[in-house]
N, C-alpha and C positions, 0 to 999 in steps of 0.2 A: 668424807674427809679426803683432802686429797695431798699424799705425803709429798715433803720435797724430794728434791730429785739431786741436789748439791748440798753440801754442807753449809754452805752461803747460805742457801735459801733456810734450811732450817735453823741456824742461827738467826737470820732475820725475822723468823716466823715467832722464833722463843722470845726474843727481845720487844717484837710489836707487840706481843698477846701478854705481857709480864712473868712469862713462864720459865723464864732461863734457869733461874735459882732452884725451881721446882723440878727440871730437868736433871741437873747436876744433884739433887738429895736423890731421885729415883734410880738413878747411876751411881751413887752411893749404897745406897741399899742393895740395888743387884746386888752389888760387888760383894757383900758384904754378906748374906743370904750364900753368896758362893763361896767364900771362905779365900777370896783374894786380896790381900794386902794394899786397895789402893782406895786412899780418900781424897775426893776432889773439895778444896776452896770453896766457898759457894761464889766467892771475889774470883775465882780463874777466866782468864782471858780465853774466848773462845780458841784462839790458835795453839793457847797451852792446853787446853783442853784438849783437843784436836791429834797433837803429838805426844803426849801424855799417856793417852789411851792406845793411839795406834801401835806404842811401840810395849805397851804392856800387853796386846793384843798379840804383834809379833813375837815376843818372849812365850807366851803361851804356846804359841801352834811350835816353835821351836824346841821345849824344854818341858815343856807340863800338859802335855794334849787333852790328859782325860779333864784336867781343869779348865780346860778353853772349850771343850765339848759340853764342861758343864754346867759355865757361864751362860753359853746359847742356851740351854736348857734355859735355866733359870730367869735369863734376860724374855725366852720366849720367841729368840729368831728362827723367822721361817724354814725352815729344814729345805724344802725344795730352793729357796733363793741363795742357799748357803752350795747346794749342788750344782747352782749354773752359775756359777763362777768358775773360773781357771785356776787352777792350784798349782800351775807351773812353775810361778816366780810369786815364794812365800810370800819376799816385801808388800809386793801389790796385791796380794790374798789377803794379807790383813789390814792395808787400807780401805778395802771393799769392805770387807766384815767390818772395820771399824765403823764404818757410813750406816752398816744395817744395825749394828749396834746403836747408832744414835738414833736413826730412823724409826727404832722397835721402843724406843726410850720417848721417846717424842711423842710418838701415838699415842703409849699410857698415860702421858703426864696430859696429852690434848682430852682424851677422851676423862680424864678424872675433874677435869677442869669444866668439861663444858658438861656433864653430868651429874657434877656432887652440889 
């Protein structure tokens, strides 16, 4: 499997394979397994999707860390990809993270699909 690399691409990837709505319940579930307060639409517009997340993303590394460390946990992102990122300028740390968050959300929803 080879992951996308844009947010484009992995919406376009959820949308051709009928996965999108499948994506958005296993981003539900994270979230939910982690004890954070956000439910998505299974109708949300990828773009709401998109700014939705990233800035409850941002609010975490700002205001709750052990609960944004614990989403990764639970979400299952790569610890090392989460390391070679720049933590300089938070905004753009949690747009990254938000991409590996869908990234890690994608692969589960792809590999449950083309396996069950």
């Amino acid at each position: 499997m080879n992951l996308p690399t844009t947010f484009e691409d992995l919406i376009e990837a959820a949308h051709s394979q009928h996965l999108y709505k499948s994506l958005i319940r296993q981003l539900n579930k994270d979230f939910l397994y982690a004890n954070i307060d956000l439910d998505f639409d299974d109708e949300i517009l990828p773009s709401s999707l998109k700014l939705l997340l990233h800035e409850t993303v941002f609010k975490l590394i700002q205001h709750k860390f052990v609960d944004y460390l614990n989403l990764l946990y639970i979400i299952d992102v790569s610890e090392s990809k989460i390391k070679a990122l720049d933590g300089s300028d938070t905004l753009y740390l949690s747009e990254q993270v938000t991409f590996l968050i869908l990234q890690r959300e994608w692969q589960k929803v792809w590999f449950k699909n083309k396996y069950t």
